[in-house]
C-alpha positions in Angstrom: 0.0 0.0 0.0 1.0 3.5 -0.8 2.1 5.6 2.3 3.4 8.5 0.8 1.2 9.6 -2.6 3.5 12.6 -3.7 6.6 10.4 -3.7 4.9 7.2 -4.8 6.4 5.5 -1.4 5.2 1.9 -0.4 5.0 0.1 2.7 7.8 -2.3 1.7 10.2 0.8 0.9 9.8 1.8 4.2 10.4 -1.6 6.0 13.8 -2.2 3.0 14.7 1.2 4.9 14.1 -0.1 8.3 16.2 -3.1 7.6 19.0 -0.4 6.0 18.6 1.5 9.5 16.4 3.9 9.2 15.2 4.5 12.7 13.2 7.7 12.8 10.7 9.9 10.3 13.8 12.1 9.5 15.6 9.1 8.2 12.5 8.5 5.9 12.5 11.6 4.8 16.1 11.7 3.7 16.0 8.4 1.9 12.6 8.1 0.8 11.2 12.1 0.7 8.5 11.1 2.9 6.6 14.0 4.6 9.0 16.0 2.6 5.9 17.4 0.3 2.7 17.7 1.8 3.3 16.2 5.2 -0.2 13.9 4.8 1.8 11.2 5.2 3.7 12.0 8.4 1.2 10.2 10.8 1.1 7.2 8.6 4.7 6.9 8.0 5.3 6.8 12.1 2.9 4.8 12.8 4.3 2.2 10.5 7.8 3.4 11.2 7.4 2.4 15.2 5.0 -0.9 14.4 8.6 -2.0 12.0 10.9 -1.0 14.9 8.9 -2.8 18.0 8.5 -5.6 15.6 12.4 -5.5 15.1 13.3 -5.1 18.5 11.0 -8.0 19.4 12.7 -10.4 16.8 16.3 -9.4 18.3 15.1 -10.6 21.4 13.7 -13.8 20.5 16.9 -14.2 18.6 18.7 -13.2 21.9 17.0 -15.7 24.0 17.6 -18.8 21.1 21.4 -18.0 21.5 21.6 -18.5 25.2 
């Protein structure tokens, strides 16, 4: 789905940027131009930006636990 219409930014570019290590909306906006137009897509983009990064954060640990 599109996240960012001016831009033509998808969900899966953000999460490829999320696995390069993008870690905040600025980072986003750097790479990707989101919220760099019209800024509709700012409370989107976080949303999805933080669900990506808890979901990370939550596979690290698994991982974590597997290795101990």
């Amino acid at each position: 789905m599109y996240v960012c219409l001016c831009h033509s930014v998808t969900e899966k570019q953000i999460a490829e940027a999320v696995d390069n290590g993008a870690s905040c909306l600025d980072d986003l906006s750097s790479t990707l131009k989101v919220a760099d137009t019209c800024g509709r897509c700012r409370s989107c983009a976080r949303i999805g930006l933080e669900k990506l990064l808890t979901e990370s954060d939550e596979l690290h640990r698994q991982m974590s636990v597997r290795e101990a």
